[in-house]
C-alpha positions in Angstrom: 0.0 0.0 0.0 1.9 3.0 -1.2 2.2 5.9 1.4 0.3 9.1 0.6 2.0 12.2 1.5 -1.1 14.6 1.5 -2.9 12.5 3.2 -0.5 12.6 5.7 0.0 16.2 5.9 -4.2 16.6 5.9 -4.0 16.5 10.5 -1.4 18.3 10.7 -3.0 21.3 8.7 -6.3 20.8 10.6 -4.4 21.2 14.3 -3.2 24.4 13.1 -6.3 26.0 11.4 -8.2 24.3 14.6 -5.6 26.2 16.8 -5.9 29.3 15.4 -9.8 29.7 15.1 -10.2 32.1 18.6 -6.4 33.6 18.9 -7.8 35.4 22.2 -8.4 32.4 24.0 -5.7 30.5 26.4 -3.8 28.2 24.8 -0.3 26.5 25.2 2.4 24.2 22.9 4.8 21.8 24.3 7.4 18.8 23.7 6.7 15.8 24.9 9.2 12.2 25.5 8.5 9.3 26.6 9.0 5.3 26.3 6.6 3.1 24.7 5.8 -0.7 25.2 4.5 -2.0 22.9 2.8 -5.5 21.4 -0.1 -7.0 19.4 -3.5 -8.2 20.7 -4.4 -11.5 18.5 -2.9 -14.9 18.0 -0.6 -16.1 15.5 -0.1 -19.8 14.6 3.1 -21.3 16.4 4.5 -17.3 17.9 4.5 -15.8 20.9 4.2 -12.3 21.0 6.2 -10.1 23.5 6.6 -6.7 24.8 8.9 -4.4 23.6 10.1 -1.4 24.2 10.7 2.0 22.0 11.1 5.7 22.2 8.1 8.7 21.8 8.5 12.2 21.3 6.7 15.0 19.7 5.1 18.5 19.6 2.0 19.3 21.8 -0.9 21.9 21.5 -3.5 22.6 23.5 -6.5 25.0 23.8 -7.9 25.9 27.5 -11.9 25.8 26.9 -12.6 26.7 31.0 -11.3 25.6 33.8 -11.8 22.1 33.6 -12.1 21.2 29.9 -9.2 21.4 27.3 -8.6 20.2 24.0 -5.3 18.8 22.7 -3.6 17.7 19.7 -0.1 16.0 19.3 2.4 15.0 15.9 4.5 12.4 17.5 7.3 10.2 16.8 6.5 6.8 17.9 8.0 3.7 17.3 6.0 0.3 18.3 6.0 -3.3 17.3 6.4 -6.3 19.3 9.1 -9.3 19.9 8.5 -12.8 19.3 9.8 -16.2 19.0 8.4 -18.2 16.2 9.0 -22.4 15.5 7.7 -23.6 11.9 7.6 -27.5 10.7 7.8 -27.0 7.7 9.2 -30.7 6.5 9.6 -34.0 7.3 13.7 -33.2 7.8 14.1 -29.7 9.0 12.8 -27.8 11.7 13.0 -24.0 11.2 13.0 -21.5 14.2 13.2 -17.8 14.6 15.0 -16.8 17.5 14.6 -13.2 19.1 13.2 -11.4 16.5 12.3 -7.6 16.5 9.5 -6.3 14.6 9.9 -2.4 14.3 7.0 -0.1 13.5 7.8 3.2 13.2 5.3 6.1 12.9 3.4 9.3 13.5 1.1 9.4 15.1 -1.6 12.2 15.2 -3.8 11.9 18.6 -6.8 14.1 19.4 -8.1 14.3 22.7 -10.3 15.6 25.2 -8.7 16.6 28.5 -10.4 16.9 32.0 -8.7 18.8 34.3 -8.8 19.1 38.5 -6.5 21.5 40.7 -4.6 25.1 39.7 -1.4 24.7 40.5 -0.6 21.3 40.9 -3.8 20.0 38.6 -4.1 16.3 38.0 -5.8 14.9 34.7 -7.6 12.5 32.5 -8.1 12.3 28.8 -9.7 10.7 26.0 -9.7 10.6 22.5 -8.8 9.0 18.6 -5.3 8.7 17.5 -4.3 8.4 13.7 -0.9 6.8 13.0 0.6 6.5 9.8 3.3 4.0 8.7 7.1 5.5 7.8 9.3 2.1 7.9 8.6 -1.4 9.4 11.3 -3.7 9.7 12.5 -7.5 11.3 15.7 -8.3 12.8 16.9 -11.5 14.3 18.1 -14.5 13.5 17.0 -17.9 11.7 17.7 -21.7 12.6 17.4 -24.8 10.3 18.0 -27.6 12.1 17.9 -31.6 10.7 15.7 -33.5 13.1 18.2 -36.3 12.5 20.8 -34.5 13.0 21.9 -32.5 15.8 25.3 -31.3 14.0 23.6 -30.4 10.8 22.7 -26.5 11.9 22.6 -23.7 10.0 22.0 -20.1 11.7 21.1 -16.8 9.1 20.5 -12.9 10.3 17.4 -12.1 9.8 17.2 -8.1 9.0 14.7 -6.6 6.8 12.2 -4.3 6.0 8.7 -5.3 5.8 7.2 -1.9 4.7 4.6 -4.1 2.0 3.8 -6.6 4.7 1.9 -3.8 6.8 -0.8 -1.2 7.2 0.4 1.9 6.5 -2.4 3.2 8.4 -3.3 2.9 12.2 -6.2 4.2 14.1 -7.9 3.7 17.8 -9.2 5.1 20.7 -6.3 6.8 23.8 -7.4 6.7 27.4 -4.9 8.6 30.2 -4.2 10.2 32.9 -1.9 12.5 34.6 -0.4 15.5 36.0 0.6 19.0 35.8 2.7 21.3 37.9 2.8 25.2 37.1 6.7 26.1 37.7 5.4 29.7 36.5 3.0 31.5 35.0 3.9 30.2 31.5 5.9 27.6 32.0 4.8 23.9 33.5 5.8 20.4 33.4 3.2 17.1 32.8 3.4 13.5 33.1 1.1 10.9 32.1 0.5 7.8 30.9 -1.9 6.3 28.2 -3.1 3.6 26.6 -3.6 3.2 22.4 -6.1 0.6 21.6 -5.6 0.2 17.9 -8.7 -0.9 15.8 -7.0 -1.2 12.7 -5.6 -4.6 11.8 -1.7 -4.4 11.5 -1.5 -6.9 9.1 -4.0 -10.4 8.8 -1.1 -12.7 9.6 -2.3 -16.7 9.3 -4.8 -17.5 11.4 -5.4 -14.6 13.1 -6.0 -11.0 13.2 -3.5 -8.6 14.8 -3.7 -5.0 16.2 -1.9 -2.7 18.0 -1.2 -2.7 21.7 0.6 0.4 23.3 1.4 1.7 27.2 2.9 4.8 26.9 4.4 6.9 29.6 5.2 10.7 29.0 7.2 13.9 30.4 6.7 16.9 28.8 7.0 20.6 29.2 4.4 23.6 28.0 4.3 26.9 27.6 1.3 28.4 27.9 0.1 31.7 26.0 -1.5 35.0 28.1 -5.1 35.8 26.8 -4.5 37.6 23.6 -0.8 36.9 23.6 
């Protein structure tokens, strides 16, 4: 599935016409960074999926509705996937096993959410909304091993490492549920963390038997600056 860049670019000009519809209002833009682990919900003959880990890190913006109510947007760098260990019989002689492989996703990710907010200061939050993730590489690393069922000596051991780019969806989508906290260090500048949850909906690809989609804990620090009325 080829990758299309205006279709890509389409949230990202949204967020900033969304942003600047009431220019008088409060509003605030931050970085964010944070580790991911990820893995996939579904089964897969003869694998076992695994955790893994990988970095996150983007741009933030916000818009203060009241007190208690904000909106936010985020263009993120994320990088998910999952680790497995796989066995195939493939023939009567040989046994075929891949050992420690790494399957890399890498993409960005667009989430829109609704926060809830509770405090001034020191303000603790929840949030919920739809995340869009498009596809920029996917690749496999680790290593093969045919063995002869008859033979114990008779091994041969290969690298795996490649991409897998056509073997994906280049497109991700599913629902973000978090919470968290803020602390004011002045009146502009403050510091958040939180942690979420991306249930993907999409499937990420059909693989044998079973369906597979994305599973992702992420946990955040980030810093904002927020904007005066009018500023």
């Amino acid at each position: 599935m080829k990758k299309n860049f205006l279709t890509k670019l389409l949230p990202l000009v949204i967020i900033i016409v969304a942003f600047g519809i009431e220019a008088s209002a409060q509003y605030s833009i931050g970085l964010r960074g944070g580790l991911n682990i990820s893995n996939f919900r579904g089964k897969y003959l003869n694998s076992s999926y695994q955790a893994k880990l990988g970095p996150v890190f983007g741009v933030v913006g916000q818009y203060q509705k009241n007190d208690w109510l904000s909106f936010q947007a985020e263009l993120n760098y994320d990088v998910w996937g999952t680790k497995y260990n796989q066995v195939i019989e493939d023939g009567v002689i040989y046994k075929t096993e891949y050992k420690d492989i790494i399957q890399d996703a890498n993409y960005l990710t667009v989430p829109l959410l609704a926060k809830f907010d509770l405090g001034e200061k020191q303000r603790v939050f929840a949030y919920t909304g739809l995340y869009f993730g498009f596809l920029l590489s996917a690749s496999i690393s680790g290593t093969e091993v045919v063995t002869n069922k008859y033979d114990p000596n008779d091994v041969t051991s290969t690298p795996v490492d490649k991409d897998y780019n056509d073997q994906i969806n280049n497109f991700d989508m599913g629902a973000v549920l978090g919470l968290g906290a803020d602390f004011k260090l002045s009146e502009s500048v403050g510091i958040f963390i939180d942690g979420r949850y991306n249930w993907g909906w999409i499937i990420v690809p059909p693989q044998g038997g079973g369906n597979l989609f994305n599973s992702v804990w992420t946990f955040n620090l980030g810093v904002m600056y927020h904007f005066a009325k009018g500023e």
